[in-house]
FITORVEX-682391 format. One record per residue: x, y, z of N, C-alpha, C in turn; residue in one letter. Coordinates in steps of 0.2 Angstrom, whole numbers, plus 5000, padded with zeros to 4 digits. Each point is the difference from the previous one (the first is absolute). Layout:
<kedrens>
XYZXYZXYZA...
</kedrens>
This chain:
<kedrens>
495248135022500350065000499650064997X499750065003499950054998500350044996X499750014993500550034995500050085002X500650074999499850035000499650084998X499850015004499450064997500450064992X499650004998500350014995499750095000X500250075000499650054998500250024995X499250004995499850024995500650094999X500250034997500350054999499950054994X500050054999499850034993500350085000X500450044996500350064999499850034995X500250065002499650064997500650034998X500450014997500650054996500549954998X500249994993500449964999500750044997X500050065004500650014998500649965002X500750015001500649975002499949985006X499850055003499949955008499649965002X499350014996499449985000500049904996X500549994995500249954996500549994998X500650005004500650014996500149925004X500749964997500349934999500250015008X500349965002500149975008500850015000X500250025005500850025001500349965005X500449965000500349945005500850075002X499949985009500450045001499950084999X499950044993500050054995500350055005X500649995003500750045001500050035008X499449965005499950035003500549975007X500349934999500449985003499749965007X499449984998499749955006499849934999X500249994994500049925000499550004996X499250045000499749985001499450004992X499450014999499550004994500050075002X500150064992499950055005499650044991X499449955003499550044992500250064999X499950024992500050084997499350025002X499449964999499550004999499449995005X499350014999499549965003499949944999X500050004992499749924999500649965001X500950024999500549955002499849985009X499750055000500050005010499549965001X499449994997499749955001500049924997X500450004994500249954998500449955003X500450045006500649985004499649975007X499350015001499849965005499349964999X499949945003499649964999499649995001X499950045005499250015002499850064995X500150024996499650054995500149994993X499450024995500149994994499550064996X500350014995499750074996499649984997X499349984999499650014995499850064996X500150065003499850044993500550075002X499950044993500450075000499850034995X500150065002499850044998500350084999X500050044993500250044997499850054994X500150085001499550014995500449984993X500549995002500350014988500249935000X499749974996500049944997500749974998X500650025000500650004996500249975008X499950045006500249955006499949935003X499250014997499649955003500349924995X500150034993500449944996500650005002X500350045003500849985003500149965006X499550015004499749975005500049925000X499450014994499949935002500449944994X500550044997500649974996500649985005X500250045006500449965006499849965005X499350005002499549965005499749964998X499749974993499549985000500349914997X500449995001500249945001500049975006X500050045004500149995010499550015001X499550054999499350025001499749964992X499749945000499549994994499350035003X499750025006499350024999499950065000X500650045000500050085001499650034995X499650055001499650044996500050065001X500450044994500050065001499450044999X500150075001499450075001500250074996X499650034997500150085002499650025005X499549965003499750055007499949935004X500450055006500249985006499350005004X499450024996499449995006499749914997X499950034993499949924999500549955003X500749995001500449974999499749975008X500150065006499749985007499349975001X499650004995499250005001500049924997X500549974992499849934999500449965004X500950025002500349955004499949995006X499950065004499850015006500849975006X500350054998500849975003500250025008X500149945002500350045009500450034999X500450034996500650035000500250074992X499850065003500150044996500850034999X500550004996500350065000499850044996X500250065002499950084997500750024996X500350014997500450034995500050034995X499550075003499850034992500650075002X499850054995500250065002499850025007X500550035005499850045007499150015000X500050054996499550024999499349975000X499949944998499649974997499849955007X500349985005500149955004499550005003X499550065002499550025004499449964998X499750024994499349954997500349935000X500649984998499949915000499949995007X500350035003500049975009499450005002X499650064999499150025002499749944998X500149974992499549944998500249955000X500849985003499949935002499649995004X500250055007499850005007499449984999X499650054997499249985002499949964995X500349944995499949954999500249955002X500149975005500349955004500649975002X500550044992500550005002500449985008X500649965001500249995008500450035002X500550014995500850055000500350034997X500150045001500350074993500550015002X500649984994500850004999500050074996X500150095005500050054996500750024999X500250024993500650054999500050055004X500750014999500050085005500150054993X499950065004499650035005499449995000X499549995006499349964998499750054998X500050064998499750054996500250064999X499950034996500350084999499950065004X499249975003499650075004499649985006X500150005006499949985006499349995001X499650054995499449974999499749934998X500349984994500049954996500149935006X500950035004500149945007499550005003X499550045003499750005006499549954997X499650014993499549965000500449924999X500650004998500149934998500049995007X500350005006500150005007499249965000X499650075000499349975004499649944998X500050004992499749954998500449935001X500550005001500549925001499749995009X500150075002499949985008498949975001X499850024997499150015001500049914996X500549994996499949944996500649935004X500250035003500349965005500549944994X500250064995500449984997501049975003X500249984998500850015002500550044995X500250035001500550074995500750025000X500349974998500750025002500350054992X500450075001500450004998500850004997X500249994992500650005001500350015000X500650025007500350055004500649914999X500549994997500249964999500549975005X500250045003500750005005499549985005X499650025004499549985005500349924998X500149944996500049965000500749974997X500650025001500650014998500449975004X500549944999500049975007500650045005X500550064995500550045006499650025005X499550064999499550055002499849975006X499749935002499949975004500549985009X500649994997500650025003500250055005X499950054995500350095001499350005006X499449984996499650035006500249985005X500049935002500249975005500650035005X500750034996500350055005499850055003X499450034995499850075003499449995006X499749934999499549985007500549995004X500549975001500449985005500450055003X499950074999500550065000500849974996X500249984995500749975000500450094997X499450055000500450054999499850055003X499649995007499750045004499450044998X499850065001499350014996500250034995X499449974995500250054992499950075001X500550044997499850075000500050034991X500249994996500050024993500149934996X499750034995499949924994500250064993X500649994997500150004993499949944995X499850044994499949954994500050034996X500449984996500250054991500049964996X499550014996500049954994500150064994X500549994994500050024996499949944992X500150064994500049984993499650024997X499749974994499650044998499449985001X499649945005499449985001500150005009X500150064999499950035006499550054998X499249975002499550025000499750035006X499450035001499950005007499349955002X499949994993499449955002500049915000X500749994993499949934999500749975003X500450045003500449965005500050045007X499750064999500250035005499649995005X499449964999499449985005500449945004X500649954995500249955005500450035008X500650074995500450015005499750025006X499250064999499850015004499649955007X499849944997499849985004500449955002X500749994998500449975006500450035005X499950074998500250065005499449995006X499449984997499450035006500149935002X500149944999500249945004500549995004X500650044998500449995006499850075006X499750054998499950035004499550005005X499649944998499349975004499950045003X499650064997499650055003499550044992X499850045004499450054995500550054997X500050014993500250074997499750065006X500350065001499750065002499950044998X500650024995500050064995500650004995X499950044994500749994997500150054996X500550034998500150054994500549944995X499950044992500549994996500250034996X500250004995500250044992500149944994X499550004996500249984994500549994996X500049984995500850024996500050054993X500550025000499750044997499650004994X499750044995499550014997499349975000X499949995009499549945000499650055007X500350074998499650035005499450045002X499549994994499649995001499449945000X500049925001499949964997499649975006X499450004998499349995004499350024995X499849935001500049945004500349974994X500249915006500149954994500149984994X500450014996500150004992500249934997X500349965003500249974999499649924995X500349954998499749954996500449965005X499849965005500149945004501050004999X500150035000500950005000500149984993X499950004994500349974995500550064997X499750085000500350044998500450045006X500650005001500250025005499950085001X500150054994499950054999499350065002X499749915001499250055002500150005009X500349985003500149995007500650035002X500250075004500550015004500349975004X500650015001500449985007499950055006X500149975006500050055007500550005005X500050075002500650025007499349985005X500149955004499350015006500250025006X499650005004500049995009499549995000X500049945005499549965004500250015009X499450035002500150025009499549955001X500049965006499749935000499850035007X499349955002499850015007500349995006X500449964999500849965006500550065002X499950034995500750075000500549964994X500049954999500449974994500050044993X500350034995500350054996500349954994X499550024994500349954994500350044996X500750004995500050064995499949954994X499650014994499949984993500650024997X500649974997500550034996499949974991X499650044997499849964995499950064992X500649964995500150054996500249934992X499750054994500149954996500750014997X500150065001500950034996500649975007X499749935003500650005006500249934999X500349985002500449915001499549975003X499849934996499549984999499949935008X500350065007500049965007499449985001X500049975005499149985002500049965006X500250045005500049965007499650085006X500149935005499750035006500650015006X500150085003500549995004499750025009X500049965002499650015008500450005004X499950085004500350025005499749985006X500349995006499649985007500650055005X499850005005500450045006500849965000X500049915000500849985002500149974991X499950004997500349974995499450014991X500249974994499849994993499849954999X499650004995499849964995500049994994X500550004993499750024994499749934996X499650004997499749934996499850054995X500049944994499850004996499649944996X499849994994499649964999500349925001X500749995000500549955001500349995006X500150045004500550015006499650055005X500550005006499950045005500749965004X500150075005500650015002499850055006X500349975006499850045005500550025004X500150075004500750015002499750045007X500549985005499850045006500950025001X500150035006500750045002500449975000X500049934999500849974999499949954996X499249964999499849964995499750014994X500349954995499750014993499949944997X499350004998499949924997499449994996X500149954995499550004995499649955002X499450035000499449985003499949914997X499849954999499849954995499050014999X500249984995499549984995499749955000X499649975005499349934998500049964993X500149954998499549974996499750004998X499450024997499349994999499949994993X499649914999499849984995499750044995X499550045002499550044997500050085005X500150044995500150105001499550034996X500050065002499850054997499249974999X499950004992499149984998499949955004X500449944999499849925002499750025009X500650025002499750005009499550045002X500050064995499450045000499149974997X500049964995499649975002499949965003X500449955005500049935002499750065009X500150055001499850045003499350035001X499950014993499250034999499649925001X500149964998499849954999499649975009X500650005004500050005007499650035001X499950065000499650055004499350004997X499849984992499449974998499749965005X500449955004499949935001499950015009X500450045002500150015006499850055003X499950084995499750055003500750045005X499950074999500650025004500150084994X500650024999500250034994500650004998X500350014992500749984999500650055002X500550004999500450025003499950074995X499850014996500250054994499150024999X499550025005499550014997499650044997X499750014998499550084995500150075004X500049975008500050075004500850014999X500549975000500650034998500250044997X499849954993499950044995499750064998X499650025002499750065002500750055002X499949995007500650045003500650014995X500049964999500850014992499950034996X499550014997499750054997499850075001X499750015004499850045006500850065000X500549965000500850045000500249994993X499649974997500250014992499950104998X499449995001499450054998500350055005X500249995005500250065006500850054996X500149944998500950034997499650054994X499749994994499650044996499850055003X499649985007499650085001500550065004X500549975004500650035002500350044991X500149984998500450044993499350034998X499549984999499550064997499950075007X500149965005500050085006500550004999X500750024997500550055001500549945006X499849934997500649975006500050025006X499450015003499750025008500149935002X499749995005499949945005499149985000X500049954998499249985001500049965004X499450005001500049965009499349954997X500049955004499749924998499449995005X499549984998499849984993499750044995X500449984996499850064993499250014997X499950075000499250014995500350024994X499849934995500350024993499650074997X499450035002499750044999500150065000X500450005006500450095001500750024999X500149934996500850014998500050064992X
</kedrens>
């Protein structure tokens, strides 16, 4: 019997999501393993194993490997993530640093051998930064997925399915209001956006917004990868999509801490949330079900990337998405720096 393949794995950011314990269930209501983490995300599947990690403050690196390294005895931690790729030589990168930073680790896995990069979202702060991580993944024939988490969420999957199926005729408007006070625009607000651009399966084309208050005029980037909420705004959006399809962002920290998607179509609704979905046409009303799925969220997301290392193709959630989610991160900023005018797509961060 062929035993199975095993990929080598190594991380780079140990903060909470980057090393945090493993969540059974952790309230999501799918039966299922639903890691806090990367390395619970890989600990959960058996084709993978973490040999090293990596972080620059030392107080992580021994927290790290004070919860892992019973489970991991070959583990070997790092403060530099070039050596860390150069001695292990790992088929499996994740990226979990600051926003910011995502850019150089992804450049030098890439052109060091690396096979696939598990990136945080947002995959970069400045569309500069995307494009080169884009080129060099693609010129290195690397595999890259972003993590746009819902993309792998087993409601989400469902909902599409109605709206492939017309169950509510053509989509014409998509709400989503996330409130509270990590109602960011960058560390949560990249997921809402890009499950907005998922159900809307088309190209952003233009969009205006307004900031929240005191955060007007806030450009570029300020932010510390989400830990500090107060360095990141919330946002009023609109998204005009290339289909004629109309997103509004409903997103505020001082509001009730909702966080669903409401889709309109020409005969009927659909609202979902991270747990549920519920569909209603002119005299029906009914709650969607929700699949099983063993493995969500990280686990299926790399059992994914894994795939497409092996088989070639691209993930469901890939750099060039990321991009474009970005792309209307940065668009909503440049709308509030022109006077909450309308910008049209694709943005030149240059003349904003």
């Amino acid at each position: 019997m062929n035993e199975m393949k095993k990929y080598r794995v190594c991380i780079v950011g140990l903060t909470g999501i980057g090393s945090g314990r493993p969540l059974v269930d952790g309230g999501a209501g799918y039966g299922a393993i639903v890691p806090h983490s990367h390395a619970a995300a890989y600990s959960a599947l058996p084709e993978t194993e973490v040999a090293g990690a990596c972080d620059l403050r030392r107080d992580r690196l021994d927290q790290f490997k004070e919860v892992w390294l019973v489970s991991l005895p070959a583990l070997k931690c790092y403060t530099d993530y070039q050596q860390m790729i150069d001695e292990l030589k790992p088929d499996i990168l994740s990226v979990v640093t600051s926003d910011n930073r995502h850019a150089d680790i992804v450049v030098f896995a890439a052109n060091s051998g690396v096979r696939g990069i598990f990136c945080e979202k947002p995959i970069a702060t400045t569309l500069a930064d995307a494009d080169r991580m884009i080129e060099t993944v693609e010129q290195n024939g690397v595999a890259m997925t972003i993590n746009h988490s819902r993309r792998w969420r087993p409601i989400f999957r469902p909902v599409l399915d109605e709206l492939n199926k017309g169950s509510i005729g053509q989509l014409q408007r998509i709400v989503c209001s996330f409130g509270g006070p990590r109602a960011m625009l960058f560390r949560n607000g990249t997921h809402m956006v890009d499950t907005m651009c998922m159900f809307a399966d088309s190209e952003p084309q233009w969009v205006f917004a307004e900031l929240e208050e005191g955060y007007e005029d806030y450009w570029p980037y300020q932010g510390d990868g989400g830990r500090t909420p107060e360095l990141e705004p919330a946002v009023s959006g609109y998204i005009h999509f290339k289909n004629g399809v109309r997103a509004f962002y409903n997103n505020a920290k001082r509001m009730f801490g909702r966080r669903d998607w409401e889709l309109f179509g020409t005969t009927g609704c659909i609202t979902v949330s991270d747990q549920h979905a519920f569909i209603e046409t002119e005299n029906v009303g009914k709650k969607i079900d929700c699949p099983h799925n063993t493995y969500v969220d990280s686990p299926a997301a790399i059992r994914e990337l894994i795939g497409v290392m092996e088989k070639g193709g691209e993930t469901c959630s890939p750099p060039s998405q990321g991009r474009r989610v970005l792309e209307v991160l940065l668009a909503f900023m440049a709308s509030q720096r022109k006077g909450n005018s309308r910008i049209d797509l694709p943005l030149d961060e240059n003349a904003v």
